[in-house]
TORKOL-4160 file (C-alpha; in steps of 0.2 Angstrom, whole numbers, padded with zeros to 4 digits, m for minus):
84
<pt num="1" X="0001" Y="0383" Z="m1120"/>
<pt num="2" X="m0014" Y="0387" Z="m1129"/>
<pt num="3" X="m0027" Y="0383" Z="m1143"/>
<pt num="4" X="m0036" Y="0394" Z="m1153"/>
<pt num="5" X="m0045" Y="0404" Z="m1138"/>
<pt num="6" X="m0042" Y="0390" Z="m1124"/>
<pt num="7" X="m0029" Y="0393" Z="m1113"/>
<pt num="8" X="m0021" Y="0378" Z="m1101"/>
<pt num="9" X="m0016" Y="0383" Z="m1085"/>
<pt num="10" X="m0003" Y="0373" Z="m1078"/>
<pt num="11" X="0006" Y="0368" Z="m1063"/>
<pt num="12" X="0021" Y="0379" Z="m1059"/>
<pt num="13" X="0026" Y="0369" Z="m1046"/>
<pt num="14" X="0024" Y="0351" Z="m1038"/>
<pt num="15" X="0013" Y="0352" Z="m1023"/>
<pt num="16" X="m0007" Y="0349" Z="m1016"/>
<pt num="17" X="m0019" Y="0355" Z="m1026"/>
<pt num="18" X="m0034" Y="0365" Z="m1015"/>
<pt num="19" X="m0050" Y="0371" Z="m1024"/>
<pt num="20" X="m0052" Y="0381" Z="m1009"/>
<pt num="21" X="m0049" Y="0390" Z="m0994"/>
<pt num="22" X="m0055" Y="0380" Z="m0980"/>
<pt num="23" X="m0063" Y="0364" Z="m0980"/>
<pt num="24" X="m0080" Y="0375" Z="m0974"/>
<pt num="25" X="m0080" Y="0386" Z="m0988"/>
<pt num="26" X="m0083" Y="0385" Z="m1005"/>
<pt num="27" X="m0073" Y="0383" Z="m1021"/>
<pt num="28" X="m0062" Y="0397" Z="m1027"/>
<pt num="29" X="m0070" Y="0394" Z="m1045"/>
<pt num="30" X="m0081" Y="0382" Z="m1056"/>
<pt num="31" X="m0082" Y="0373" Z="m1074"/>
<pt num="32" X="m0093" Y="0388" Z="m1083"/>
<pt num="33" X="m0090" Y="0403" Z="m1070"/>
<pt num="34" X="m0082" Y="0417" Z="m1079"/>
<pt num="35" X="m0066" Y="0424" Z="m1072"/>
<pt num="36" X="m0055" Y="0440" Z="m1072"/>
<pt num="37" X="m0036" Y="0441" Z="m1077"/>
<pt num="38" X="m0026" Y="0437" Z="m1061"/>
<pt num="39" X="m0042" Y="0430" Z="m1051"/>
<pt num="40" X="m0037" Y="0419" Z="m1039"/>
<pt num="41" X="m0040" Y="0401" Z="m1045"/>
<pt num="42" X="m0035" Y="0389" Z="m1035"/>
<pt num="43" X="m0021" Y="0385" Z="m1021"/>
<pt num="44" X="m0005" Y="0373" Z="m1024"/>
<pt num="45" X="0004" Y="0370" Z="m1007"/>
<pt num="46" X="0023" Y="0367" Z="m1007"/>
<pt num="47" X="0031" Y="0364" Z="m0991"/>
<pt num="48" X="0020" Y="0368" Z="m0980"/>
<pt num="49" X="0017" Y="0386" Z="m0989"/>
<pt num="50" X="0002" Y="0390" Z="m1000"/>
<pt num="51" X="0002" Y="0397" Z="m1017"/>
<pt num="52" X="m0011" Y="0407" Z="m1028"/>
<pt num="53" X="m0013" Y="0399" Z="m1043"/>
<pt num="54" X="m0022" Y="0415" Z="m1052"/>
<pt num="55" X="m0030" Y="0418" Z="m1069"/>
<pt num="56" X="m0017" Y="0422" Z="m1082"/>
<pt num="57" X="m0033" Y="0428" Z="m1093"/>
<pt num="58" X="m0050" Y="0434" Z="m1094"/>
<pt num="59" X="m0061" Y="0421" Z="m1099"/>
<pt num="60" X="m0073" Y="0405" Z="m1093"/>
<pt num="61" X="m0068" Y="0391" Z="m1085"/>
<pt num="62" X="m0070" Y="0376" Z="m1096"/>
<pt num="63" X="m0062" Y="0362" Z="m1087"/>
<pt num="64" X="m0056" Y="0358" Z="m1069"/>
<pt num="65" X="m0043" Y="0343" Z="m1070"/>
<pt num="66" X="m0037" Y="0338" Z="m1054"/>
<pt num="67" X="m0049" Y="0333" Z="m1039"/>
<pt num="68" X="m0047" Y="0345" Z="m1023"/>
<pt num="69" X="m0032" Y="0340" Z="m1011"/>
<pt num="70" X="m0023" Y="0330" Z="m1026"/>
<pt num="71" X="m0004" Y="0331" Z="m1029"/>
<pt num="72" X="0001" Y="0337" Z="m1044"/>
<pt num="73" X="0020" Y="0338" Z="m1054"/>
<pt num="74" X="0026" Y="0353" Z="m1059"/>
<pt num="75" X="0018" Y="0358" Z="m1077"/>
<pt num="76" X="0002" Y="0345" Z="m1073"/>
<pt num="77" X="m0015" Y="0352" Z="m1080"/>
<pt num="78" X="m0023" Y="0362" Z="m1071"/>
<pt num="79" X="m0037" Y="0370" Z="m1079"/>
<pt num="80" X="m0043" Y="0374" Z="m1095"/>
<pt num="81" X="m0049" Y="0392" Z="m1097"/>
<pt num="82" X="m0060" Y="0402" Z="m1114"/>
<pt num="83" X="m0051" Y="0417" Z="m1115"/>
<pt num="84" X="m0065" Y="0431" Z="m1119"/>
């Protein structure tokens, strides 16, 4: 769903939400870094396997929703991304 030029990326699946890749290392993104079309944004583990939650535009990340390791629902809120 989108407004204007804001893009939501949601959810498309129930699972943890991960900011990033270990624990050690730094997040995949952050509210104002500017991102690439299919840039890896976050991960979303289901069952014990982990999924790339990736950009579905170029643009800058406005809004982070959830906090790192938090479950989400199936079409919850992800982020909310300026598409350029």
């Amino acid at each position: 769903m989108s407004t204007n030029n804001r893009i939501e990326v949601r959810a498309p699946m129930s699972g943890v939400f991960y900011r990033r890749p270990d624990p050690d290392q730094p997040a995949y993104v952050e509210v104002g870094d500017v991102v690439k079309k299919k840039q890896v944004l976050a991960l979303l583990e289901t069952m014990k396997v982990f999924q790339k939650l990736k950009s579905p535009v170029a643009g800058k990340v406005l809004e982070i929703l959830p906090e790192d390791e938090t479950p989400l629902k199936d079409g919850d809120l992800v982020m909310v991304i300026e598409t350029s």
